[in-house]
mmCIF file as gemmi writes it, N, C-alpha and C atoms, coordinates in Angstrom:
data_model
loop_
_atom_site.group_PDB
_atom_site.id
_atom_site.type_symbol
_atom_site.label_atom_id
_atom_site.label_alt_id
_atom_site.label_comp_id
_atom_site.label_asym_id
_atom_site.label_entity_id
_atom_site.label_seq_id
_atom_site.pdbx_PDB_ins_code
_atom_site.Cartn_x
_atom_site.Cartn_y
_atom_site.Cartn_z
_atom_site.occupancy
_atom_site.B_iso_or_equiv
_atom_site.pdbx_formal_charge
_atom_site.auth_seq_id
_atom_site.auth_asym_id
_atom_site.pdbx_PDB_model_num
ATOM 1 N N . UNK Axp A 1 ? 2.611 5.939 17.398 1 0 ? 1 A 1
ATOM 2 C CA . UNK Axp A 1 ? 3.124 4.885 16.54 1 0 ? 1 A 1
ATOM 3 C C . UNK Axp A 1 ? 3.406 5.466 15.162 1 0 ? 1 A 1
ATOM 4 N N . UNK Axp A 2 ? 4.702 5.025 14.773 1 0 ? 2 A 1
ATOM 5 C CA . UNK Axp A 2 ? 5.057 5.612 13.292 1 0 ? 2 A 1
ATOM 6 C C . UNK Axp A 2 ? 4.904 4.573 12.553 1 0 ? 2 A 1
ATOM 7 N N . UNK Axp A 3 ? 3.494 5.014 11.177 1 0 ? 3 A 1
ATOM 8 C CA . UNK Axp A 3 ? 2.954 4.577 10.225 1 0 ? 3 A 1
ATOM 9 C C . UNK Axp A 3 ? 2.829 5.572 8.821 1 0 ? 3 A 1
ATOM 10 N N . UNK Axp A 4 ? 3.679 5.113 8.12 1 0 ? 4 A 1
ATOM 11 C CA . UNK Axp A 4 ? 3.29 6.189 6.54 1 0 ? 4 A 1
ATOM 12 C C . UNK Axp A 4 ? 2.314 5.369 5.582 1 0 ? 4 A 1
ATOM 13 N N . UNK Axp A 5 ? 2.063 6.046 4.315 1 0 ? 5 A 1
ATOM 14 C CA . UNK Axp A 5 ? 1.483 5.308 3.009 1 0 ? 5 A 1
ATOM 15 C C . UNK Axp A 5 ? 1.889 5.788 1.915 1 0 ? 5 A 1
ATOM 16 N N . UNK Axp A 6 ? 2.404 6.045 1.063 1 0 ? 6 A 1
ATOM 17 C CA . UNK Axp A 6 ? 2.749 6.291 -0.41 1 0 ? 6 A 1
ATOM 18 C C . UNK Axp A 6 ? 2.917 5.07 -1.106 1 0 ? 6 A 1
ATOM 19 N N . UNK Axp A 7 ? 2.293 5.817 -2.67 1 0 ? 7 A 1
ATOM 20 C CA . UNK Axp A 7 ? 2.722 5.252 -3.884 1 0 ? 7 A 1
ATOM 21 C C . UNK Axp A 7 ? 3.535 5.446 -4.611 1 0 ? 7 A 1
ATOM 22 N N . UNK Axp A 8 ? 4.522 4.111 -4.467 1 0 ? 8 A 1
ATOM 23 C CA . UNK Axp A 8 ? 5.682 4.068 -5.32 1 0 ? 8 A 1
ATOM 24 C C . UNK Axp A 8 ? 5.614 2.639 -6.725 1 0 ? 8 A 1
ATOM 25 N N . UNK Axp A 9 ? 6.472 2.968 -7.298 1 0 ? 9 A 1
ATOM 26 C CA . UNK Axp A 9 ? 6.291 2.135 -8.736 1 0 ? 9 A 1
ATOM 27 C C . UNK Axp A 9 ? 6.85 0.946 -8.075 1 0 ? 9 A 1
ATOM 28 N N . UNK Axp A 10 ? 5.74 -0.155 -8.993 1 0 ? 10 A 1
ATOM 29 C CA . UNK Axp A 10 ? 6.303 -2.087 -8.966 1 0 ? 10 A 1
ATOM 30 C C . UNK Axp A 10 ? 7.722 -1.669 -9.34 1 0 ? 10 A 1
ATOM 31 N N . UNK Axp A 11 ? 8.268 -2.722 -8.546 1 0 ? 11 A 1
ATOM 32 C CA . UNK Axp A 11 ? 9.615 -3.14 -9.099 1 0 ? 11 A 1
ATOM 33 C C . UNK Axp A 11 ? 10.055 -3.163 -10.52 1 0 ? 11 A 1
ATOM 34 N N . UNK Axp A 12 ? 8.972 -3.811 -11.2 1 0 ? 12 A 1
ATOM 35 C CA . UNK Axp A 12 ? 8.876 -4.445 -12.805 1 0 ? 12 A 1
ATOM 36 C C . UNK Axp A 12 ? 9.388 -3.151 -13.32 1 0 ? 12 A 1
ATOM 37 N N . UNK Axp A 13 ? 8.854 -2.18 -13.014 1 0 ? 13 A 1
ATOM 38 C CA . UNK Axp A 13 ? 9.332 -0.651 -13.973 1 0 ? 13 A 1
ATOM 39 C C . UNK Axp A 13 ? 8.222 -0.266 -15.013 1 0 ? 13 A 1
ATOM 40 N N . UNK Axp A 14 ? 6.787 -0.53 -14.934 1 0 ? 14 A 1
ATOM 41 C CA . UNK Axp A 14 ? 6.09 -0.88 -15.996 1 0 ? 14 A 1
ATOM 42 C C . UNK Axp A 14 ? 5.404 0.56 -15.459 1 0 ? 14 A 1
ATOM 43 N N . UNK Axp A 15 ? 5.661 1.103 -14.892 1 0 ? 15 A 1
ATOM 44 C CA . UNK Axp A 15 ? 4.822 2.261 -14.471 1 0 ? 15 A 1
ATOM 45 C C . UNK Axp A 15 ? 3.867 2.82 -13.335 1 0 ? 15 A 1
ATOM 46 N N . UNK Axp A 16 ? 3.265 1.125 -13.091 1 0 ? 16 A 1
ATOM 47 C CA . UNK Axp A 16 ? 1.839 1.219 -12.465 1 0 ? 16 A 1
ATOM 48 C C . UNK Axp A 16 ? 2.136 0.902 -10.755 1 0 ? 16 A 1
ATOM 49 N N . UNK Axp A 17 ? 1.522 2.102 -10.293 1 0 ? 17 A 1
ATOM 50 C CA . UNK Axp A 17 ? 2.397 2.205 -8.721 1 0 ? 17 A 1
ATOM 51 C C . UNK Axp A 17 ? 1.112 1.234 -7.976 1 0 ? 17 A 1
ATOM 52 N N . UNK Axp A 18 ? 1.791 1.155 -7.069 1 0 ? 18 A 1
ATOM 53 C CA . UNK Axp A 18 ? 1.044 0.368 -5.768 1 0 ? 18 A 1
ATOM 54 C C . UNK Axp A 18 ? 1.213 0.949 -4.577 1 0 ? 18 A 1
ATOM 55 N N . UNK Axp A 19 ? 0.034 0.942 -3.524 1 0 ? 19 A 1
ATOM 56 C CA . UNK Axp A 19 ? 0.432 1.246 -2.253 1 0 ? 19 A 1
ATOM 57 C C . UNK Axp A 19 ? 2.049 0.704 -1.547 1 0 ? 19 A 1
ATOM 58 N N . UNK Axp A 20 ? 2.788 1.389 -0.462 1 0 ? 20 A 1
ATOM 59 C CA . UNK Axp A 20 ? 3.693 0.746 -0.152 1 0 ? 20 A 1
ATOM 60 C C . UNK Axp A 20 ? 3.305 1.682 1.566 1 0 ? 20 A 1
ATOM 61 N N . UNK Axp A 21 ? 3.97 0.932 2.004 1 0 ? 21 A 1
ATOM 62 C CA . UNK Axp A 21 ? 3.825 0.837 3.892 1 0 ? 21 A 1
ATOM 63 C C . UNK Axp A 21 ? 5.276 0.934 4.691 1 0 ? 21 A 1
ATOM 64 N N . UNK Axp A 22 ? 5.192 1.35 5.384 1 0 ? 22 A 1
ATOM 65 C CA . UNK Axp A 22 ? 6.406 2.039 6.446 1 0 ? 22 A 1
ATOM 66 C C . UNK Axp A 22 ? 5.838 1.942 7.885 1 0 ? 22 A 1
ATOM 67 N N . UNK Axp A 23 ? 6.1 1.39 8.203 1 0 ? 23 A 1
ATOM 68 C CA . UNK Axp A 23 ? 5.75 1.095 10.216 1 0 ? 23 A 1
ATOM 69 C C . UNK Axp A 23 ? 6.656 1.507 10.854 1 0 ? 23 A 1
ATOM 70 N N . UNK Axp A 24 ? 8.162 2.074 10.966 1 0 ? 24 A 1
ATOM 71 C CA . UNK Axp A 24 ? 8.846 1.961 11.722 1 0 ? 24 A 1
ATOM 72 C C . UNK Axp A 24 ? 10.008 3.112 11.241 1 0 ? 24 A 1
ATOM 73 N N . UNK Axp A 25 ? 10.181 4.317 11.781 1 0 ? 25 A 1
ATOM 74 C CA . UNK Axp A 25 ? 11.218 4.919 11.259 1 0 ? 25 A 1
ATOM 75 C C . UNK Axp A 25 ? 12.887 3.975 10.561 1 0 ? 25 A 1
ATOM 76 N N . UNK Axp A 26 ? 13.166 4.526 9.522 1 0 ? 26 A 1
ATOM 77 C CA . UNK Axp A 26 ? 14.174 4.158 9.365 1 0 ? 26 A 1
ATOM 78 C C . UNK Axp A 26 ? 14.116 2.217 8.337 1 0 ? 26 A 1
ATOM 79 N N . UNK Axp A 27 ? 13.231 2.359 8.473 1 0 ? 27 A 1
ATOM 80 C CA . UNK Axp A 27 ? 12.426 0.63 7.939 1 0 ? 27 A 1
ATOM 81 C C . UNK Axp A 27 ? 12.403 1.031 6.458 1 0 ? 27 A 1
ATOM 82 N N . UNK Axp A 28 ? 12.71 0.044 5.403 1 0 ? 28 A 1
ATOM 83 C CA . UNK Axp A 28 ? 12.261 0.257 4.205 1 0 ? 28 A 1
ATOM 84 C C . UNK Axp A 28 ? 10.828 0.13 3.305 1 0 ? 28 A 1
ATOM 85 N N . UNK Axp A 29 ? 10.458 1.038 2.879 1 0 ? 29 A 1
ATOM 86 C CA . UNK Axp A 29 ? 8.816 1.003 2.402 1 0 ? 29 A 1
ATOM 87 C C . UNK Axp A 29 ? 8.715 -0.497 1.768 1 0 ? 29 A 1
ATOM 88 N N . UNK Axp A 30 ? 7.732 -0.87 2.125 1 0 ? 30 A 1
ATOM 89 C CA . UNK Axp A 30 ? 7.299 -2.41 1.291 1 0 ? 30 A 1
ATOM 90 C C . UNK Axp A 30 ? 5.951 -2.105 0.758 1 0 ? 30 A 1
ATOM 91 N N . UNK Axp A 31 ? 5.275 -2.947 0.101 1 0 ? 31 A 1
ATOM 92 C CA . UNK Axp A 31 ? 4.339 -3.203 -0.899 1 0 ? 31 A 1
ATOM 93 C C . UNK Axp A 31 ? 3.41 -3.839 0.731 1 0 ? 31 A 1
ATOM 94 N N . UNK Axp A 32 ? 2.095 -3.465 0.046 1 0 ? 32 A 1
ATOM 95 C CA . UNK Axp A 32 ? 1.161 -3.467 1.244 1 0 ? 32 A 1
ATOM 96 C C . UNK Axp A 32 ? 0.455 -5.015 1.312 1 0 ? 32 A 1
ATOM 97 N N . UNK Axp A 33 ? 0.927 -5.625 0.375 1 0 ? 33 A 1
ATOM 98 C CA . UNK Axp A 33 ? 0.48 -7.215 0.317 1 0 ? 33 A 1
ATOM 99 C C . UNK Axp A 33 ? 1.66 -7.979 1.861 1 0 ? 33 A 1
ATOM 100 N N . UNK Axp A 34 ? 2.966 -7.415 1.974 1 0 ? 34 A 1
ATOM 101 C CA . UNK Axp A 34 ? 3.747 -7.514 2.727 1 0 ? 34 A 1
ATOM 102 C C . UNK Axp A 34 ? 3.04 -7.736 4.232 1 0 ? 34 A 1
ATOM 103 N N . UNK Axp A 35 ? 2.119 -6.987 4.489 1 0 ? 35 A 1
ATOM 104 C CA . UNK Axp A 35 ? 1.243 -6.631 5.573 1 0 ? 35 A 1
ATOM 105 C C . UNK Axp A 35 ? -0.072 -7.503 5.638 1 0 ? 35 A 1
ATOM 106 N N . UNK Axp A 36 ? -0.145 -8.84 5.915 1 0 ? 36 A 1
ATOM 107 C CA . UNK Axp A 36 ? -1.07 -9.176 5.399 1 0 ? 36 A 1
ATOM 108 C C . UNK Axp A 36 ? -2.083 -8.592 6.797 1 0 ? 36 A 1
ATOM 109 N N . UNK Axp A 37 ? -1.425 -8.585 8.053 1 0 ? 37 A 1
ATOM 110 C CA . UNK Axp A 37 ? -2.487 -7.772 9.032 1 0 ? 37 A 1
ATOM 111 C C . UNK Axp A 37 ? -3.734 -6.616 8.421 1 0 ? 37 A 1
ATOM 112 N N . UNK Axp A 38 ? -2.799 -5.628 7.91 1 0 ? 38 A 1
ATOM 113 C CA . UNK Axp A 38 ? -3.834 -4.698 7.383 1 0 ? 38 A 1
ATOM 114 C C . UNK Axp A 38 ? -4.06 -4.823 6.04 1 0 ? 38 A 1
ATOM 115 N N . UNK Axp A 39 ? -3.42 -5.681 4.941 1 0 ? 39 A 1
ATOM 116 C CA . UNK Axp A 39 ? -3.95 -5.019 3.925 1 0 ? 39 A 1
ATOM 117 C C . UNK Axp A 39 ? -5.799 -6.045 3.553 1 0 ? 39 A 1
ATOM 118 N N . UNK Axp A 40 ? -6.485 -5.733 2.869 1 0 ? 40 A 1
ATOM 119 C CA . UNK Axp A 40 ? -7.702 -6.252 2.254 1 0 ? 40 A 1
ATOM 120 C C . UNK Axp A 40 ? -7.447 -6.297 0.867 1 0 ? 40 A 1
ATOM 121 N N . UNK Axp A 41 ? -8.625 -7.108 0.419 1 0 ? 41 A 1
ATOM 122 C CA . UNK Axp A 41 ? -9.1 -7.378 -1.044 1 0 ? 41 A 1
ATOM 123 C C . UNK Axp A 41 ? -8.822 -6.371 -2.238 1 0 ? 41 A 1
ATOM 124 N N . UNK Axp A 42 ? -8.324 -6.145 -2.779 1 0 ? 42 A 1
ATOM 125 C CA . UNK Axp A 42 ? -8.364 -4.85 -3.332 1 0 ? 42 A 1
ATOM 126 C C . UNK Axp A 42 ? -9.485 -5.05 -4.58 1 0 ? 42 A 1
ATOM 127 N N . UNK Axp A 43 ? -9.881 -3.554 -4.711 1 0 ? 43 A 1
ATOM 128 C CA . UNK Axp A 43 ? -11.657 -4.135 -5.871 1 0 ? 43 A 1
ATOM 129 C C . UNK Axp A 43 ? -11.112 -4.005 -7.281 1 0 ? 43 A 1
ATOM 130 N N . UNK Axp A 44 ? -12.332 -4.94 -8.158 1 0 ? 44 A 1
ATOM 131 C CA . UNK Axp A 44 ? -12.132 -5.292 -8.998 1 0 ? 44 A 1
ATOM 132 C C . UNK Axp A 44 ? -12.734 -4.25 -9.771 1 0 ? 44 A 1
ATOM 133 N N . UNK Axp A 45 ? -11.953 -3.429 -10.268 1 0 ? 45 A 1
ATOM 134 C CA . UNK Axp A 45 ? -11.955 -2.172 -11.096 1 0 ? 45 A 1
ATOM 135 C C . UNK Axp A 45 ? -11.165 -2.67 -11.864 1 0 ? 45 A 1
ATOM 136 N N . UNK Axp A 46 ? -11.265 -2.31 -13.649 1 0 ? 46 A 1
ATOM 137 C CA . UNK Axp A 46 ? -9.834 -2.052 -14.182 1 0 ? 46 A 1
ATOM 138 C C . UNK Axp A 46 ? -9.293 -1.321 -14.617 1 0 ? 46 A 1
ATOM 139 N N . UNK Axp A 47 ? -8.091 -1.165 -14.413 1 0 ? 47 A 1
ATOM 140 C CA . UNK Axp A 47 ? -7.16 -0.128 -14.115 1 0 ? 47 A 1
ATOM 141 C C . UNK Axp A 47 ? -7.442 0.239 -12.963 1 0 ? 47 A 1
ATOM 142 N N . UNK Axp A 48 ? -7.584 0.032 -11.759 1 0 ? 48 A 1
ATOM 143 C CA . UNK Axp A 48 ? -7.73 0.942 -10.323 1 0 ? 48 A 1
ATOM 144 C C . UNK Axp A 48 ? -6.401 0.378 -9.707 1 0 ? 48 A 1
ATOM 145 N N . UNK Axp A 49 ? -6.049 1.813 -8.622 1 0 ? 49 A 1
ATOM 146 C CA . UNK Axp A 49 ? -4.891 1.098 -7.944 1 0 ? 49 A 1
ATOM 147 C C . UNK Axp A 49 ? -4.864 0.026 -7.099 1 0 ? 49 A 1
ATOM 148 N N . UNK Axp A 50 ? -3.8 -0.63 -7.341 1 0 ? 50 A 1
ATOM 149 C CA . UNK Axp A 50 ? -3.619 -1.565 -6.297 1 0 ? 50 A 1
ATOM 150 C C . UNK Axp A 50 ? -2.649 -1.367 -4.452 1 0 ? 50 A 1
ATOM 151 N N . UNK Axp A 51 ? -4.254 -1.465 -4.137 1 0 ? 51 A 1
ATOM 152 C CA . UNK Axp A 51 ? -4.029 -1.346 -2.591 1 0 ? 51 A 1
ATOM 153 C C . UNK Axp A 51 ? -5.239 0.247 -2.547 1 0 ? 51 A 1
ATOM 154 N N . UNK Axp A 52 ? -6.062 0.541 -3.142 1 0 ? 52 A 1
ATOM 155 C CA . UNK Axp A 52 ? -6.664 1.427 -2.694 1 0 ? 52 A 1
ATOM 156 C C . UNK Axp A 52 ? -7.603 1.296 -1.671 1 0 ? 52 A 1
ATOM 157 N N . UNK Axp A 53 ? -8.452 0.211 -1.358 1 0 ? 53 A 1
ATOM 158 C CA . UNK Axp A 53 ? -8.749 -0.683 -0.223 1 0 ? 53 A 1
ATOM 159 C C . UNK Axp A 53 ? -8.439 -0.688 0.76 1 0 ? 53 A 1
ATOM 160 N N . UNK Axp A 54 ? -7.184 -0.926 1.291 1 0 ? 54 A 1
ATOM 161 C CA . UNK Axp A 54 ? -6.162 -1.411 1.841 1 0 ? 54 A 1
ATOM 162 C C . UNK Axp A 54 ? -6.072 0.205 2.476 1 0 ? 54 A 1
ATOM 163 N N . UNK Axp A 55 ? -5.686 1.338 1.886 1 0 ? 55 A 1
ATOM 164 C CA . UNK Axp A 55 ? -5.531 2.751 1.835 1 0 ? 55 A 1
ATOM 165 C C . UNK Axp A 55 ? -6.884 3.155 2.465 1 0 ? 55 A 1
ATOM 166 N N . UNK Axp A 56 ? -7.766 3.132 1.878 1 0 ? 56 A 1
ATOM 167 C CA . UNK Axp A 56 ? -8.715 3.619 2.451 1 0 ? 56 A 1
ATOM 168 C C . UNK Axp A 56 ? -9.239 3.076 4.397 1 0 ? 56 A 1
ATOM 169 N N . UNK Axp A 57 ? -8.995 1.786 4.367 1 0 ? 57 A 1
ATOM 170 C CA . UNK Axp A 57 ? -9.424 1.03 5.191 1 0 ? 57 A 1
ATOM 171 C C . UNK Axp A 57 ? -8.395 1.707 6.378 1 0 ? 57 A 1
ATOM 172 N N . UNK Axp A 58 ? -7.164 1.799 5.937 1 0 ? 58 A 1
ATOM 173 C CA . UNK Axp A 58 ? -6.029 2.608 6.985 1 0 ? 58 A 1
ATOM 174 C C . UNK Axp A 58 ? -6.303 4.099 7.301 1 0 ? 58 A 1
ATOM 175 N N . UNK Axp A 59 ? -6.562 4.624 6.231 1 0 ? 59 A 1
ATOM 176 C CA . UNK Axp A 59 ? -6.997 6.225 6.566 1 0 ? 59 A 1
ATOM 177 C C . UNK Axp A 59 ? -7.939 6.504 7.497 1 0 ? 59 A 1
ATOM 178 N N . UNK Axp A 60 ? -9.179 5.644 7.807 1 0 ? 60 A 1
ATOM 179 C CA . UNK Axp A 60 ? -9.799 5.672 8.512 1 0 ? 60 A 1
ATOM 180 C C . UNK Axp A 60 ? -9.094 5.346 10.395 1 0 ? 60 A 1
ATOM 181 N N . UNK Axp A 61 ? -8.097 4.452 10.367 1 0 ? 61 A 1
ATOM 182 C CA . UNK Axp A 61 ? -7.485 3.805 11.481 1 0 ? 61 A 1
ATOM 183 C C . UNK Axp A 61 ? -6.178 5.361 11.597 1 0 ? 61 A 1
ATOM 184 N N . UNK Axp A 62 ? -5.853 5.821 11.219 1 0 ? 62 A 1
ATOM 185 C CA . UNK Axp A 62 ? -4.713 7.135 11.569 1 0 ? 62 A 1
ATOM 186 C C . UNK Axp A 62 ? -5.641 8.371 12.127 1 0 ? 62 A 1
């Protein structure tokens, strides 16, 4: 099964990247909130990335 993960920048342009998700060759990367199957809670750190949770919880599943 083809599954990626990278961080790419919010839309907004403000800098601050977020996880983004790819399931399917040829599919466009989305934001991992998109996924509500896999993504989780993300923790309440501040400043921590958003979707590191989510990342971790998948790394374990590949």
């Amino acid at each position: 099964m083809h599954q990626q993960m990278c961080w790419l920048s919010k839309s907004s342009g403000d800098g601050e990247q977020i996880l983004h998700l790819q399931t399917a060759p040829g599919q466009p990367w989305r934001p991992y909130t998109a996924f509500p199957q896999f993504s989780v809670l993300d923790y309440q750190i501040p400043g921590g990335s958003k979707g590191w949770g989510t990342y971790q919880k998948l790394l374990k599943t590949f």
